[in-house]
C-alpha positions as CSV (number, residue, x, y, z in Angstrom):
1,X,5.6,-7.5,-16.7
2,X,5.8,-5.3,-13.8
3,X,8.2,-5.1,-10.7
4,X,7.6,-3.5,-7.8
5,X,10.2,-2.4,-5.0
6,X,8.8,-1.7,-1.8
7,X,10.3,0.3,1.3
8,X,9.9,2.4,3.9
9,X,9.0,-0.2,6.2
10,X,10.6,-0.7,10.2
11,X,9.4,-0.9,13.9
12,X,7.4,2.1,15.3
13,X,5.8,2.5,19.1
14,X,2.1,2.8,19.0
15,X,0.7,6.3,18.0
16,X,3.8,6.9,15.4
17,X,4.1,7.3,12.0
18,X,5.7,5.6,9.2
19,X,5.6,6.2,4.8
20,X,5.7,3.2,2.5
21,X,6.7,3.6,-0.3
22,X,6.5,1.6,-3.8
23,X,8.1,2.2,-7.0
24,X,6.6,0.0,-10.2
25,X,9.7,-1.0,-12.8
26,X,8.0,-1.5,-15.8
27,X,9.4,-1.6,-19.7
28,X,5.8,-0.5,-20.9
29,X,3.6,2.8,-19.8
30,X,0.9,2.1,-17.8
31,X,-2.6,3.7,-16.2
32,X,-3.3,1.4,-13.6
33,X,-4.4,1.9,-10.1
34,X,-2.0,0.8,-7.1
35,X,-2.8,0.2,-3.9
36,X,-1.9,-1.4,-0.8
37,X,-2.7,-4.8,0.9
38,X,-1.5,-6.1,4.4
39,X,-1.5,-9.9,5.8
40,X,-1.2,-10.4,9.7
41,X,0.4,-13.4,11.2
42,X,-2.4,-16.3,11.0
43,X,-4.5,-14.2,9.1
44,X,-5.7,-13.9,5.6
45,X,-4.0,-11.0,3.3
46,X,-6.7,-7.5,2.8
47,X,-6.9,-4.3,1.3
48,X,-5.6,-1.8,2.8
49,X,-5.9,1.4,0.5
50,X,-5.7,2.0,-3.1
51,X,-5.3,5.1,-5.4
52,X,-6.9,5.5,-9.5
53,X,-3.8,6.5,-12.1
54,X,-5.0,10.3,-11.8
55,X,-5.0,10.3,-8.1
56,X,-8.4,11.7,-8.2
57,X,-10.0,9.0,-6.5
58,X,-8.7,7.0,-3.1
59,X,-10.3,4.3,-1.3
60,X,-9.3,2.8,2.1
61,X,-10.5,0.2,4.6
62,X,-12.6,0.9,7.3
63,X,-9.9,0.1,10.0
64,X,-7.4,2.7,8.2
65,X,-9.9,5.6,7.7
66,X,-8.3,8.7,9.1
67,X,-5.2,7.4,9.2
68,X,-3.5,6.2,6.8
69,X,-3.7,8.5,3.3
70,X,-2.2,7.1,0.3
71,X,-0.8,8.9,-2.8
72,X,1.7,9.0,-6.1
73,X,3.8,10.1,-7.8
74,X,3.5,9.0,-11.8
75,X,6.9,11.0,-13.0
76,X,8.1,8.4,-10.9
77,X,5.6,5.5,-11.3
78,X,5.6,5.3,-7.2
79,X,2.4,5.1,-4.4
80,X,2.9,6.5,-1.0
81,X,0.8,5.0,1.9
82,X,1.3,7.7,5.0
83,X,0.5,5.8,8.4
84,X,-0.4,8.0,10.8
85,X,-1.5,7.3,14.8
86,X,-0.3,3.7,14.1
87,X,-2.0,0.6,16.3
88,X,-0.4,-2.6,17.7
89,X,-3.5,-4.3,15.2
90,X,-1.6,-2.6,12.2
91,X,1.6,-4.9,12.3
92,X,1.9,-6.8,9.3
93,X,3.6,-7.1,6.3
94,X,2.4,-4.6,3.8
95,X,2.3,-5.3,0.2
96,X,2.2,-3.0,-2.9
97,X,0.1,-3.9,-6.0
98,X,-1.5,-2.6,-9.3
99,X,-3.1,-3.9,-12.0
100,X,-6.7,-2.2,-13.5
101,X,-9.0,0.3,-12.4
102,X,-9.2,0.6,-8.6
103,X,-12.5,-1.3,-7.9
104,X,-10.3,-4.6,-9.5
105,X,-7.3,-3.8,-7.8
106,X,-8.2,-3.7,-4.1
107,X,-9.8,-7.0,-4.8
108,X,-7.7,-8.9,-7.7
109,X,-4.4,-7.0,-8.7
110,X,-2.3,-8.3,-11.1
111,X,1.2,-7.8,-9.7
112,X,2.4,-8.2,-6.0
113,X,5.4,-6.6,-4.7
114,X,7.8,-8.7,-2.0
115,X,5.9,-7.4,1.3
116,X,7.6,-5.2,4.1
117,X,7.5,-5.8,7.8
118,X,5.5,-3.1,9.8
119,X,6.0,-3.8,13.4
120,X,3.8,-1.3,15.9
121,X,5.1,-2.3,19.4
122,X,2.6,-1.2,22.2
């Protein structure tokens, strides 16, 4: 079983900057990508960005290109998503995840954090 904490999340104007961050609590080791998600009031929840165990490899969605960079940290089993130049279109709450290599992650992960609010005022 895996937990993960989430934070790092708050209100920003447009064009500002904010860092998520997620730490994984888990009893056993483990080499699994994590990644980000986000779900929009009366919309459906999508990837956002997601990161392989070695870091070598990142993959983000269209919208987010340029913007938002994701990383981690695996001394201390945490993912960084960096949002940069941030958009009224990004509010949402933002949701860590993991679970498998990246290409299942960003579309089934196996563990969900809680969700933070990102609110980008205009």
């Amino acid at each position: 079983q895996v937990q993960l904490v989430e934070s790092g999340g708050g209100l920003v104007q447009a064009g500002g900057s904010l860092r998520l961050s997620c730490t994984a609590v888990t009893r056993t080791f483990s080499s699994s990508a994590m990644g980000w998600f986000r779900q929009a009031p009366g919309k459906e929840r999508e990837f956002v960005a997601g990161i392989t165990w070695s870091g070598g490899i990142t993959r983000f969605a269209e919208s987010v290109k340029g913007r938002f960079t994701i990383s981690r940290d695996n001394s201390k089993n945490t993912v960084y998503l960096q949002m940069n130049s941030l958009k009224p279109e990004d509010t949402a709450v933002y949701y860590c995840a993991t679970g498998g290599g990246l290409a299942t992650m960003s579309v089934t992960p196996d563990y969900w954090g809680q969700g933070t609010q990102v609110t980008v005022s205009s």
